[in-house]
C-alpha positions as CSV (number, residue, x, y, z in Angstrom):
1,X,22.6,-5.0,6.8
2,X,22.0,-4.0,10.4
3,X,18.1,-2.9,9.9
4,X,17.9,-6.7,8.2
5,X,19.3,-8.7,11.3
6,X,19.0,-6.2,14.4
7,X,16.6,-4.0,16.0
8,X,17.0,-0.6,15.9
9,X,18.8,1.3,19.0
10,X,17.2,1.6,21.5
11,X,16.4,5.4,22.8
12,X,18.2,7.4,25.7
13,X,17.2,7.2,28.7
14,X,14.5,9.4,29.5
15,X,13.2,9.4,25.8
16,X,9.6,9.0,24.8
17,X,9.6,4.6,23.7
18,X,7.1,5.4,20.8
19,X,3.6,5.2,22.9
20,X,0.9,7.3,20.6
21,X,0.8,10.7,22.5
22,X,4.7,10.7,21.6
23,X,3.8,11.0,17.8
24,X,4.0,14.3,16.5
25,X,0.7,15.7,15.4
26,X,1.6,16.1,11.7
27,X,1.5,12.8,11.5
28,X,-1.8,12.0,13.1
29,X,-3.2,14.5,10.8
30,X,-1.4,12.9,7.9
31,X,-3.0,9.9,8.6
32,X,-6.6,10.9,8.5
33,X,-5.7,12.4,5.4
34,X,-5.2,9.5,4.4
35,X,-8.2,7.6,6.0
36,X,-10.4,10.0,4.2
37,X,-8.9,9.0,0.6
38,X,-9.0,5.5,1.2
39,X,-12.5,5.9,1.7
40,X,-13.1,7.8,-1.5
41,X,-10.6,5.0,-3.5
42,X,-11.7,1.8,-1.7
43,X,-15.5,3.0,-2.1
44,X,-14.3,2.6,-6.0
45,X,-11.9,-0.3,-5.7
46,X,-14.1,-2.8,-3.9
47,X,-16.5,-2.7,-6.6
48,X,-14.5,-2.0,-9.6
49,X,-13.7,-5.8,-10.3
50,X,-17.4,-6.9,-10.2
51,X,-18.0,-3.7,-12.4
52,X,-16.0,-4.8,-14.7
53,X,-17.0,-8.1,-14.6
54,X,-20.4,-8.0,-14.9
55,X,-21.4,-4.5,-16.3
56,X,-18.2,-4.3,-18.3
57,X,-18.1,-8.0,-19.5
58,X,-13.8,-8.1,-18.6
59,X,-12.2,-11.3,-18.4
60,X,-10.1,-11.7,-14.8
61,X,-6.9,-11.5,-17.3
62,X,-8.1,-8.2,-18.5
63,X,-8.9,-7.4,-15.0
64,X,-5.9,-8.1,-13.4
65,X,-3.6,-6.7,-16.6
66,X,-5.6,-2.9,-15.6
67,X,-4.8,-3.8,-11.7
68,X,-1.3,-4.2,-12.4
69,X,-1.0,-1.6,-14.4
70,X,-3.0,0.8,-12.4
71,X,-0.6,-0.2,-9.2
72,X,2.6,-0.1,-10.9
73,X,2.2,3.3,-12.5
74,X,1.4,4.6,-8.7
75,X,4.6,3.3,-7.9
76,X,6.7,4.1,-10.7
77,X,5.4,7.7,-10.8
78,X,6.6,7.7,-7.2
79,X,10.1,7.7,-8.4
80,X,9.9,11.3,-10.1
81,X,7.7,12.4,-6.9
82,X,10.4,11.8,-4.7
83,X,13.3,13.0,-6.3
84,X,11.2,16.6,-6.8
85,X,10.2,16.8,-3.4
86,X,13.9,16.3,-2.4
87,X,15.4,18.4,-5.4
88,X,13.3,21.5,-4.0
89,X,13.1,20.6,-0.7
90,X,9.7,20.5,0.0
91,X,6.9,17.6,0.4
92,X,3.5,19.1,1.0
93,X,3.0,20.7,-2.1
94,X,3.4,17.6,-4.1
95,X,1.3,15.6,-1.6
96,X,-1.8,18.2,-2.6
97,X,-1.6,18.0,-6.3
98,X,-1.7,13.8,-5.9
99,X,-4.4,13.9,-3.5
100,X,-6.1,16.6,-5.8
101,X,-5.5,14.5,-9.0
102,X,-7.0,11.0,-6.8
103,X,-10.0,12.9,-6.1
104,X,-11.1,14.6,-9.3
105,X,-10.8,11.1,-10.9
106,X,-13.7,9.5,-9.3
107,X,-16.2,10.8,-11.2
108,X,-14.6,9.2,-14.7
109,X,-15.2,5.8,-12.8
110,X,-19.1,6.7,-13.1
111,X,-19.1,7.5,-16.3
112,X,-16.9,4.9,-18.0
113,X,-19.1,3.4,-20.7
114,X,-16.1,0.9,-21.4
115,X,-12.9,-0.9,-19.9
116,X,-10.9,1.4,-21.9
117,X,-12.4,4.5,-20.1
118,X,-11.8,2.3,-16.6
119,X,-8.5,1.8,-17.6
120,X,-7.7,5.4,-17.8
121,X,-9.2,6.5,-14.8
122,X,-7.6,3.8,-12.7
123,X,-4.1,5.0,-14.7
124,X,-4.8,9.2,-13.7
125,X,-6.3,7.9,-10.3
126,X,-2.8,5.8,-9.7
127,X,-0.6,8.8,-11.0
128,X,-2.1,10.8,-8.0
129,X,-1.2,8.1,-5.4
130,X,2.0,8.0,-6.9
131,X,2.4,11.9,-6.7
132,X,1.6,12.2,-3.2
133,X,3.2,8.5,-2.3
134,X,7.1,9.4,-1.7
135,X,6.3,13.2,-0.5
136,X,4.0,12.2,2.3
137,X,6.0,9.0,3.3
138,X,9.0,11.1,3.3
139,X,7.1,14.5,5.5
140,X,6.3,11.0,7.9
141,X,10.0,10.3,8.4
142,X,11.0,14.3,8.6
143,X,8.6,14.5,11.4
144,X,9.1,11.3,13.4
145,X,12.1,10.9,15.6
146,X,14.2,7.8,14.7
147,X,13.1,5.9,17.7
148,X,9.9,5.9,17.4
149,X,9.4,5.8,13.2
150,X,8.7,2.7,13.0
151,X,5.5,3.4,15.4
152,X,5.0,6.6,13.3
153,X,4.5,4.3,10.2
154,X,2.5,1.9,11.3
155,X,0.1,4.7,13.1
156,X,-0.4,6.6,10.0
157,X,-0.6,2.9,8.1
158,X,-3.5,1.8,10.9
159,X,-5.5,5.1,9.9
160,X,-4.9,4.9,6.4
161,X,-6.5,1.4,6.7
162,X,-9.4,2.4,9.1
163,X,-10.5,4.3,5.8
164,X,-9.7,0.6,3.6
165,X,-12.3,-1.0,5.4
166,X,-14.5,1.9,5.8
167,X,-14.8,2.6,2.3
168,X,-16.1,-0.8,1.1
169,X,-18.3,-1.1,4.0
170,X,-20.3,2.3,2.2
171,X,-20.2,0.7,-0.5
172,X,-21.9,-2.1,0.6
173,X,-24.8,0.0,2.4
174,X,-24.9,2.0,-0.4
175,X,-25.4,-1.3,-3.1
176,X,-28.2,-2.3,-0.6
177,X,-29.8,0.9,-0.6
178,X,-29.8,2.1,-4.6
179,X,-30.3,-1.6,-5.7
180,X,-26.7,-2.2,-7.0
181,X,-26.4,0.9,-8.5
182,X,-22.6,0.9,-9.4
183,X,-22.3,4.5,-11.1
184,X,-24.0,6.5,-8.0
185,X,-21.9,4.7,-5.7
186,X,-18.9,5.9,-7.4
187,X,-20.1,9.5,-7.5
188,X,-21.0,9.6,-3.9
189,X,-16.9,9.3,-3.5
190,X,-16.0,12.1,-4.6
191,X,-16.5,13.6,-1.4
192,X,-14.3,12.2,1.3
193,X,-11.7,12.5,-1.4
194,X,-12.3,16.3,-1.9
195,X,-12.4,16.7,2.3
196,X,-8.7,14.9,2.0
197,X,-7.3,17.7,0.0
198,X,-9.0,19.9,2.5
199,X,-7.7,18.2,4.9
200,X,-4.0,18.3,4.0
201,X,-3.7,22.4,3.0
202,X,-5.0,23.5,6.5
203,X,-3.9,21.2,9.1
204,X,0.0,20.1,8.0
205,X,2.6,22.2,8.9
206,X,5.6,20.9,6.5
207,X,9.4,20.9,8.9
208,X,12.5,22.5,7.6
209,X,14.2,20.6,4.9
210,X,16.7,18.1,6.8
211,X,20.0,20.7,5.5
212,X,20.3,23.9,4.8
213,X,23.0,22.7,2.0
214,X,22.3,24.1,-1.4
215,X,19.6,21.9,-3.2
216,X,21.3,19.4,-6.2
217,X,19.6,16.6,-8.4
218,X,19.3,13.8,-6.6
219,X,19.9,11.5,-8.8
220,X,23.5,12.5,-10.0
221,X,26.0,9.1,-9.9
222,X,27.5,10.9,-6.9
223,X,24.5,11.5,-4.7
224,X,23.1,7.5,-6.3
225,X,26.1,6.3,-4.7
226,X,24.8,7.5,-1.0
227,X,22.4,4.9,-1.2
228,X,23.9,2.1,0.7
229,X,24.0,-1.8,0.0
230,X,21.2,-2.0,2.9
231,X,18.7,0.4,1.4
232,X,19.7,-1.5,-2.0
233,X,18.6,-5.2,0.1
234,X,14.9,-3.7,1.3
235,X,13.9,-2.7,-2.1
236,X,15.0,-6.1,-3.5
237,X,12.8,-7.4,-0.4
238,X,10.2,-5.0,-1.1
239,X,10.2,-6.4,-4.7
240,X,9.6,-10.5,-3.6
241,X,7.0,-9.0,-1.3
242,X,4.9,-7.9,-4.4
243,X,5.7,-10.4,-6.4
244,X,4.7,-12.9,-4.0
245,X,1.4,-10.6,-2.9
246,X,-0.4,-9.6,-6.5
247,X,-3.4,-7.1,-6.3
248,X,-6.4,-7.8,-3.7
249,X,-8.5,-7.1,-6.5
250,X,-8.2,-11.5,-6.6
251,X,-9.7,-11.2,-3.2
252,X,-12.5,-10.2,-4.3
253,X,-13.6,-12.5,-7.3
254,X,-12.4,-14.9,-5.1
255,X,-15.3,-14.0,-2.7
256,X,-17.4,-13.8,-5.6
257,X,-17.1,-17.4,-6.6
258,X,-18.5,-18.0,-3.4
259,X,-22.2,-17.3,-4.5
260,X,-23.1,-14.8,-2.3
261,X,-25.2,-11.5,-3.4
262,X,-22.9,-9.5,-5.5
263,X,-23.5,-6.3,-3.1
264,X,-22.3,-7.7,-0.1
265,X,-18.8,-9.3,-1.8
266,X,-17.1,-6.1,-0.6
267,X,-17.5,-7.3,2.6
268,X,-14.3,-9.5,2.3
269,X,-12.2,-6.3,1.9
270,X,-14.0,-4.7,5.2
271,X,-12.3,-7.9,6.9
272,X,-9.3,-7.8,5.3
273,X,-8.7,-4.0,6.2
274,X,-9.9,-4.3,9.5
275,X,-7.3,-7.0,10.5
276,X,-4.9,-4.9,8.5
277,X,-5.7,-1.8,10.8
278,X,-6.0,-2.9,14.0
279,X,-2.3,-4.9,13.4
280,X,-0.4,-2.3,11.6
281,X,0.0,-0.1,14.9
282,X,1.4,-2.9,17.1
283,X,3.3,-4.7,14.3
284,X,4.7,-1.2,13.8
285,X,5.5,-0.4,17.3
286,X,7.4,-3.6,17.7
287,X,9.4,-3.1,14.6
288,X,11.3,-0.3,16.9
289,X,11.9,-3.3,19.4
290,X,13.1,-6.3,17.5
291,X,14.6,-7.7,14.7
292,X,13.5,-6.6,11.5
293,X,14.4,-9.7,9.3
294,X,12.5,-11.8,11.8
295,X,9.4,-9.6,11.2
296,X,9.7,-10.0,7.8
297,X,10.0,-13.6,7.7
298,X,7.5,-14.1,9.9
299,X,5.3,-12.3,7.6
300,X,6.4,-14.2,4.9
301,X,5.1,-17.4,6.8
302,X,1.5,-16.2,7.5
303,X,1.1,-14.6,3.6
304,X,2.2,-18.6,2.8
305,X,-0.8,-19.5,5.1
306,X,-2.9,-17.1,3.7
307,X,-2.6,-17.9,0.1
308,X,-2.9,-21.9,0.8
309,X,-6.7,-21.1,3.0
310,X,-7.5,-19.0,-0.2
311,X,-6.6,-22.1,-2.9
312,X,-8.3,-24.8,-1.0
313,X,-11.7,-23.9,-1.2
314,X,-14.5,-21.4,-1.9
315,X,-16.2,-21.8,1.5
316,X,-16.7,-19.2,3.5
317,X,-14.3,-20.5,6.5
318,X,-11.7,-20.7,4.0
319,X,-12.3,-17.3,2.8
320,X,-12.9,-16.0,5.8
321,X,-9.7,-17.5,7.1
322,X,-7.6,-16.4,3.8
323,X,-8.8,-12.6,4.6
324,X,-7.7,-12.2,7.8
325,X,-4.1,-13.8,7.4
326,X,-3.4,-11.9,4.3
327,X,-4.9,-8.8,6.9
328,X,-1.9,-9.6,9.5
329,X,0.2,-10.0,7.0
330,X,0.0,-6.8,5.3
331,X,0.0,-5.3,8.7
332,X,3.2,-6.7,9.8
333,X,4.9,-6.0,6.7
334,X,4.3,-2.6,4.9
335,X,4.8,-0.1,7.6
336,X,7.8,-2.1,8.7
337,X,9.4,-1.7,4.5
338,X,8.6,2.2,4.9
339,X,10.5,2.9,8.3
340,X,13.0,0.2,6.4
341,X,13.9,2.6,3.5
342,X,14.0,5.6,6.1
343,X,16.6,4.0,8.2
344,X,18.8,2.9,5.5
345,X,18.7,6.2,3.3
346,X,20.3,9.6,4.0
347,X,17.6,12.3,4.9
348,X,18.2,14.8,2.3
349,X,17.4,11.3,-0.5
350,X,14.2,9.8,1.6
351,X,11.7,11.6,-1.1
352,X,14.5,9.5,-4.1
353,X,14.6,6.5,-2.0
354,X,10.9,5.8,-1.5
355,X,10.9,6.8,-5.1
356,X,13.2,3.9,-6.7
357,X,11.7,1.5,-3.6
358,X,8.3,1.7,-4.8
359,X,9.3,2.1,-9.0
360,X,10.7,-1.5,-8.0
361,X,7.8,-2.7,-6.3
362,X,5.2,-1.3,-9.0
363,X,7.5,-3.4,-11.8
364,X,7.0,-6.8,-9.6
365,X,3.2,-5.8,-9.0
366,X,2.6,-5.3,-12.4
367,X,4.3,-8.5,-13.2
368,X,2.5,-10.2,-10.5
369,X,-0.9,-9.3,-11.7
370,X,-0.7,-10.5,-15.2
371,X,0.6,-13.4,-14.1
372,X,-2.1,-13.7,-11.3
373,X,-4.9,-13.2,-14.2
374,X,-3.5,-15.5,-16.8
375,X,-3.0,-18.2,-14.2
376,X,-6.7,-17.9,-13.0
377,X,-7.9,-17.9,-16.3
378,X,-6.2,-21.0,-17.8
379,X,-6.2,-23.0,-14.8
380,X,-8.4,-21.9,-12.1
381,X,-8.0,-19.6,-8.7
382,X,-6.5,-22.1,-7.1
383,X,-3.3,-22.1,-9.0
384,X,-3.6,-18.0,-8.6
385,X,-3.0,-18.5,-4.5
386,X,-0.6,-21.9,-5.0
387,X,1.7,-19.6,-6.8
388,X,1.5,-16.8,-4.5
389,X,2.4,-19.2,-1.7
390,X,5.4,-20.6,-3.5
391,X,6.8,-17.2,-4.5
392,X,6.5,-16.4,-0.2
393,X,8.5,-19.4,0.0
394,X,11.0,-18.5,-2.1
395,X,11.5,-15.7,-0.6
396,X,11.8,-17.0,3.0
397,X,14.5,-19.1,1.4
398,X,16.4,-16.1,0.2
399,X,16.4,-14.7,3.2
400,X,17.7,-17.4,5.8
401,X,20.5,-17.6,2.5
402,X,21.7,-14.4,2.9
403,X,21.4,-14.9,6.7
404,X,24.2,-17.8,6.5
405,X,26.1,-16.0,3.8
406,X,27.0,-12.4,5.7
């Protein structure tokens, strides 16, 4: 798989190397977009375990069974996204309706008198990522030039995680200010979502489709069969990936085990994201330059680090530490799978591709989670993070096996 071993070509002579005022403005805009709804969701997100935990009375197995759920009908729903948006040929439509659908869900979150209710607002919330998931990632790789995707990606990942560390940061001012007041906090985000969907119908301007050719389904055996043995290889990596990295929701009650006051435990997400936005732009950028599986792997290595800080204690180096590798991690990873699945798959199928990429991936996260919650009920966090580590080594070994093998 050339994507796996190799870095990309590199660009004519003459051509823009993937420097920021080279990336078309669609996707700048696309990625406020998406600041402003992770500040709506993460507003929610960083607080929802603790709400659940100690308004709701949830175990961690129940919480990480509604995580897992949550995430993996985002990305199953992705699937049936992507293959619309490519069936009719268009991507911005679909991208409203989920960002829409995210944003008229927060208000169930402040009124949920029980888990169940949490459960189906996190299910509708995760239906409108998964709406607008494939169509926006796929508009991203319509709009970005080939040699410089990989910086496209990682852009509109850095902004999208600007908004990650943003939101819980609110929430934590908010906490302080209304005296833990977990219902008005969630009502309060309602509005940058609603500024999103704003957002999105006036300032994106969705290309062409990538051929005039007469629309068919994607996902007839003949147009399946387009998808080649590389794009097949990144979803199976994307799949170890989530496997090996459950929901950060863990992050979180791992914090909270730390004793400190329960409005600032959001704080460890603010970390987390920051790290993750300020390294998803350069990892990204790089990614155009060098080889992809050695990315990956190194990846691999510093989620291993990450989970083994996060196992061996509740102190707040430890923590601290923990946070800001699984931060670089996540940074030098998930922008690099994206403009991974856009290299390997024909244009006219990127909306289908991202769609069975991620319907993998939300399969192994849901997986994941239970396991993560069962684990850290029955025998402590510890063992949570110890498994996480050994699933990232696994996975490294895969790797350097297919490496001998081609």
């Amino acid at each position: 798989m050339p994507s796996d071993t190799n870095p990309p070509p590199a660009p004519s002579p003459g051509t823009a190397t993937g420097g920021l005022r080279s990336i078309p403005a669609g996707v700048w805009v696309l990625g406020f977009v998406s600041m402003l709804m992770d500040i709506s969701s993460e507003m929610v997100h960083s607080l929802l375990p603790l709400f659940m935990l100690t308004v709701l009375g949830a175990s961690a197995l129940t919480i990480g069974l509604i995580e897992g759920l949550a995430e993996a009908t985002a990305l199953i729903v992705k699937v049936f996204s992507g293959v619309l948006s490519d069936y009719l040929g268009k991507r911005k439509g679909l991208a409203v309706f989920g960002y829409a659908l995210g944003a008229l869900t927060k208000p169930l979150f402040a009124m949920a008198p029980t888990t169940g209710m949490v459960l189906t607002a996190r299910l509708l919330d995760r239906v409108g990522k998964g709406v607008r998931g494939a169509p926006r990632d796929a508009l991203v790789a319509d709009m970005a030039p080939p040699h410089i995707r990989g910086a496209a990606f990682g852009l509109r990942q850095s902004l999208d995680t600007v908004g990650a560390f943003l939101g819980p940061l609110i929430a934590v001012g908010l906490m302080l200010l209304w005296a833990n007041d977990f219902r008005a906090v969630f009502w309060v985000a309602v509005v940058p979502g609603l500024m999103a969907v704003l957002l999105l119908l006036v300032g994106v301007r969705e290309p062409p489709p990538p051929t005039a050719a007469r629309r068919t389904n994607p996902i007839t055996r003949l147009n399946l069969a387009r998808l080649s043995p590389a794009y097949w290889w990144v979803v199976i990596i994307g799949a170890v990936f989530t496997l090996a990295r459950f929901s950060e929701a863990f992050l979180v009650l791992r914090a909270q085990q730390s004793g400190i006051p329960l409005a600032l435990v959001p704080l460890v997400m603010v970390a987390m994201n920051m790290v993750y936005a300020c390294s998803a732009y350069p990892f990204g950028k790089l990614s155009d330059r060098m080889s992809h599986g050695k990315l990956l792997a190194a990846g691999l290595v510093v989620l291993v680090a990450a989970d083994l800080a996060l196992a061996a204690g509740t102190g707040w180096p430890w923590l601290l530490l923990g946070v800001i590798l699984w931060g670089v991690h996540m940074g030098m990873t998930q922008g690099l799978l994206a403009a991974m699945v856009a290299d390997t798959a024909p244009a006219d199928l990127r909306g289908t591709a991202y769609g069975f990429f991620n319907l993998v991936s939300g399969l192994a996260m849901l997986l994941a989670s239970v396991i993560a919650g069962l684990l850290w009920d029955q025998i402590g966090a510890a063992a949570t993070f110890l498994a996480g580590a050994a699933l990232a080594v696994l996975a490294l070994a895969g790797m350097a096996w297919r490496r001998r093998t081609r």
